[in-house]
C-alpha positions in Angstrom: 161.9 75.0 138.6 162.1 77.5 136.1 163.8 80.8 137.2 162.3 82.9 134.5 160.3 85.8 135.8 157.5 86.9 132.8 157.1 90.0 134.9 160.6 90.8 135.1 162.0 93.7 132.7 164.5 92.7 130.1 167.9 93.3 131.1 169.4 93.6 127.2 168.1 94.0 123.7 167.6 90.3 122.2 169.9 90.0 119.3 167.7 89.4 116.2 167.8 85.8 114.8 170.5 84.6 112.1 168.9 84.6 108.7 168.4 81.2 106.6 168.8 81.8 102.7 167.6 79.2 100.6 170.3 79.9 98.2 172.7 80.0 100.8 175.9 82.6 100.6 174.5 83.7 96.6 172.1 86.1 97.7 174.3 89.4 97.3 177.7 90.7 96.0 179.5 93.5 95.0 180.4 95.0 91.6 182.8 98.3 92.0 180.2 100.6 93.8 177.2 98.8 93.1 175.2 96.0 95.5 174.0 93.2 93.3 171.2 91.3 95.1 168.9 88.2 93.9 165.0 89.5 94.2 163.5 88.6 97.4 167.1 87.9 99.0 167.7 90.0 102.1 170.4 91.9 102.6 173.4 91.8 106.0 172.1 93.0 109.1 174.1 96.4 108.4 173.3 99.6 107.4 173.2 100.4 103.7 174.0 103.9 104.5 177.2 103.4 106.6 177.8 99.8 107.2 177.5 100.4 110.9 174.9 97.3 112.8 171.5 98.0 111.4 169.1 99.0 114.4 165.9 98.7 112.0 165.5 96.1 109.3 162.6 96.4 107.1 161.2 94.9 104.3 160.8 97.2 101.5 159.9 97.2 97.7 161.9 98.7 95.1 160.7 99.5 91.9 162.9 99.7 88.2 161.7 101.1 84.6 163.9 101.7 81.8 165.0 105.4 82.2 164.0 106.2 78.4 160.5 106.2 80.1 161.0 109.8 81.1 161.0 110.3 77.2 157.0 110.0 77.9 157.2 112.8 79.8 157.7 115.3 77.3 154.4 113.8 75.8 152.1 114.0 78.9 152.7 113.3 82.8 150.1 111.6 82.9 151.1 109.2 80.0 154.6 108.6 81.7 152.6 108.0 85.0 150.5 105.5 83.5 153.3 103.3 81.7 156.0 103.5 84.3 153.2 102.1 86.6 152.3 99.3 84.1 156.2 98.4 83.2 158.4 99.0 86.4 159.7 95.8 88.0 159.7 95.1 91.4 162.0 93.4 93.8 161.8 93.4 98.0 164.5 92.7 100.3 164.8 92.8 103.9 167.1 96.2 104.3 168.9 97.9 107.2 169.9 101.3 108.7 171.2 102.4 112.0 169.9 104.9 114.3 171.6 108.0 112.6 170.7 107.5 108.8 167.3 106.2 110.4 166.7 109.5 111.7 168.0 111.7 108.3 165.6 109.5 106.6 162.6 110.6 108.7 163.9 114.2 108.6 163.3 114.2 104.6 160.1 112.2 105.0 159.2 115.1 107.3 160.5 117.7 104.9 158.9 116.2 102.0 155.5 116.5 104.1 156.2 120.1 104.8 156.8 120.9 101.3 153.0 122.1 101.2 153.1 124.6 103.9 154.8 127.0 101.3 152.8 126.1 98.8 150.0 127.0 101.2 151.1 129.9 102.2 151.7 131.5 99.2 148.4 131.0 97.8 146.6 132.4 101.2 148.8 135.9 100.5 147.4 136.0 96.8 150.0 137.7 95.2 152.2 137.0 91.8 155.5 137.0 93.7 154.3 135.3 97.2 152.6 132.6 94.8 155.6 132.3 92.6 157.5 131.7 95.8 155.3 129.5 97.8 155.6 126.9 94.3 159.5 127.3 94.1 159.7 126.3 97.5 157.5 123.3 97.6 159.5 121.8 94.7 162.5 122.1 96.0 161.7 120.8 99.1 159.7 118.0 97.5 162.2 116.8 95.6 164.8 117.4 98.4 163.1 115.4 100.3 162.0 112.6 98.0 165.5 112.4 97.2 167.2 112.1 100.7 164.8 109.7 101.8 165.6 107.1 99.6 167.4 103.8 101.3 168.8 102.5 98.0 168.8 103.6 94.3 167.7 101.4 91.5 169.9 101.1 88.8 167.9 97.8 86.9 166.4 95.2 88.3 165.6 91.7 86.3 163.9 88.6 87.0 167.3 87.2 88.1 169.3 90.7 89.7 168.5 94.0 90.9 171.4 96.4 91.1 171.6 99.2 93.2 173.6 102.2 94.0 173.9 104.5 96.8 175.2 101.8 99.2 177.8 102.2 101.9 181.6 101.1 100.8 182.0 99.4 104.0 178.9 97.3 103.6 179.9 96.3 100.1 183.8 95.5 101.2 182.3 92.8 103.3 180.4 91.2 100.1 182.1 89.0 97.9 183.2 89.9 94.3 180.3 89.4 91.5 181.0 86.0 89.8 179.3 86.3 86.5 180.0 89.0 83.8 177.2 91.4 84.3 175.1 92.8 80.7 
């Protein structure tokens, strides 16, 4: 007889399941302060903020372009828009965070959202300085928040390796060393 009750509520969280890497323990390393990671490899089940147990792990996209790119900008916004769309290169990992830099990271989202309501309200009070104002703010706190609510920054990212920055020293103590001379 099976003494399993479907009705029954769960007495703990279910730990999630071990990963399987096709190219077993060469998925990710260290190099000084940077996480070197083979596209489409997933990352430890810790936070990349803190290297405390990841609470959520996602799968998200990261996107590289050389930074002489912004050059384009000077030219036209639109014409750097346009390339960096057409010549970034992807790369997706499964990625963690815990609780607490899960929670900053909605905060900018939320601030990055909120950015228009100055923007807003400066144009409903129609005046030079209110205007003026009202566009400050909204790129400060665009940017602010655009900024904070990044999980890891880009520093390249090839066919072979995407390197990033912005990861927790804890986290990248428990990888192993980078065996290959890195370009």
């Amino acid at each position: 007889m099976n003494d399993d009750n479907p009705y029954a509520a769960p007495q703990s969280s279910p730990q999630p399941p071990p990963l399987q890497h096709a190219h077993g323990d060469d998925r990710c390393w260290r190099d000084g302060a940077e996480l070197l990671v083979r596209p489409g490899a997933d990352l430890p089940r810790s936070c990349v903020k803190c290297g405390d147990p990841a609470s959520e792990y996602r799968s998200r996209t990261f996107y590289w372009h050389s930074p002489w790119l912004y050059l384009l900008i000077l030219l036209h916004m639109v014409v750097y828009l346009i390339v960096a769309l057409i010549v970034r290169k992807p790369a997706s990992h499964q990625v963690g965070l815990c609780a607490r830099h899960q929670g900053q990271r909605r905060n900018f989202i939320l601030m990055a959202w909120l950015s228009l309501v100055p923007l807003i309200g400066g144009f409903m009070f129609e005046r030079g300085g209110m205007i003026l104002l009202g566009v400050l703010l909204f790129l400060v706190m665009l940017f602010w928040g655009l900024l904070g609510m990044r999980v890891l920054k880009p520093k390249k990212i090839t066919p072979e390796l995407a390197v990033y920055a912005g990861v927790s020293p804890r986290l990248l103590a428990s990888l192993p060393r980078y065996p290959h001379r890195r370009d």
